[in-house]
ZAKOL-663795 format. One record per residue: residue in one letter; x, y negated, z negated of N, C-alpha, C in turn. Coordinates in steps of 0.05 Angstrom, whole numbers, plus 5000, padded with zeros to 4 digits. Atoms other than C-alpha are relative to their C-alpha. Layout:
residues N
AXYZXYZXYZ ...
This chain:
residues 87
X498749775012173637190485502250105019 X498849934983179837470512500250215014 X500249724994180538040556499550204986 X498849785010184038530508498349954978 X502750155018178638210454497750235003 X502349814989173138480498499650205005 X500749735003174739110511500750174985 X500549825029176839370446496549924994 X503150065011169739040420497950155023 X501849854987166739410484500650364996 X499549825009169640070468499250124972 X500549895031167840030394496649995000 X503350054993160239830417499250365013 X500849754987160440490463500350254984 X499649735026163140970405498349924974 X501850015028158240630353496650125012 X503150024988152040690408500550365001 X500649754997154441470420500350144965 X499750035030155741510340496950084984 X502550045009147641480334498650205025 X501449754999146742160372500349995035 X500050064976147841860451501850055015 X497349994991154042160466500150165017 X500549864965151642610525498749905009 X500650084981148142150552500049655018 X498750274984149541600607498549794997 X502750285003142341230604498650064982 X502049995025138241020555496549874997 X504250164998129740850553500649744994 X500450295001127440230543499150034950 X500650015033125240520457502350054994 X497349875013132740870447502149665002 X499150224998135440120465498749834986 X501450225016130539790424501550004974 X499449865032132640230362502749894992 X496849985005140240130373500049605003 X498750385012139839270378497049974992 X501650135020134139250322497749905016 X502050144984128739000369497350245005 X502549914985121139250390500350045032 X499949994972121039560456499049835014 X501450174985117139030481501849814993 X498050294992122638580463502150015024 X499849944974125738940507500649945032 X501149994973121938910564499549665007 X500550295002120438170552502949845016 X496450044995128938070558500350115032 X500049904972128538480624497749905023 X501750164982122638130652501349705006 X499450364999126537380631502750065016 X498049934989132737700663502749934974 X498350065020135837570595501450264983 X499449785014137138330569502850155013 X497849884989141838830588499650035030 X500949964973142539060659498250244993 X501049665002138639680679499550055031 X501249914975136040110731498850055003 X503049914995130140320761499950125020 X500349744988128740910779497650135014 X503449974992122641150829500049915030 X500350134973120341120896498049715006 X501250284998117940440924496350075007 X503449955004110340340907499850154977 X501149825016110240770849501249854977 X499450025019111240660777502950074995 X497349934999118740640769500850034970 X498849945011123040930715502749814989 X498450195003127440330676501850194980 X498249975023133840580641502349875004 X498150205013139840220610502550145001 X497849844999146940450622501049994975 X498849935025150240600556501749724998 X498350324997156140040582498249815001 X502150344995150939500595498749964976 X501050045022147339600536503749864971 X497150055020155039570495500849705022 X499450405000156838860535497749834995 X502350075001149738690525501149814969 X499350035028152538680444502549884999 X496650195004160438370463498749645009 X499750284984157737770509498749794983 X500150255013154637440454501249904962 X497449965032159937550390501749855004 X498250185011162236980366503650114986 X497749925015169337100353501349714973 X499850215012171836650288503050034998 X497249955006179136470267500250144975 
């Protein structure tokens, strides 16, 4: 895909993802990212365990139960990087 491709299609991903109520905020759970690409939270987590999902972060001090959330952008190239573009 070409640049100017990608980031119209990443801009229209980030105004459709804040479109569905997310538009104050920067990160998203691991269920508000399920909801928005159709999936079971545990698909999820499955994608983030295979290193195949969006990026994310984790949040928490070391040794403890950490806090995983999804940046709004990562979740929106999550949805460009695999759109087939056709002629």
């Amino acid at each position: 895909m070409q640049t100017e491709n990608f980031k119209i299609e990443l801009d229209k991903n980030v105004n459709e993802i804040n479109n569905l109520g997310f538009s104050k905020q920067l990160t998203l759970n691991e269920t508000q990212v399920a909801d928005i690409l159709g999936v079971k939270p545990g698909t999820v987590s499955n994608w983030r365990k295979d290193g195949k999902g969006p990026k994310y972060i984790k949040q928490g001090k070391p040794g403890t139960r950490n806090r995983v959330l999804y940046p709004k952008i990562e979740i929106a190239k999550f949805l460009v990087q695999d759109l087939v573009m056709t002629a």
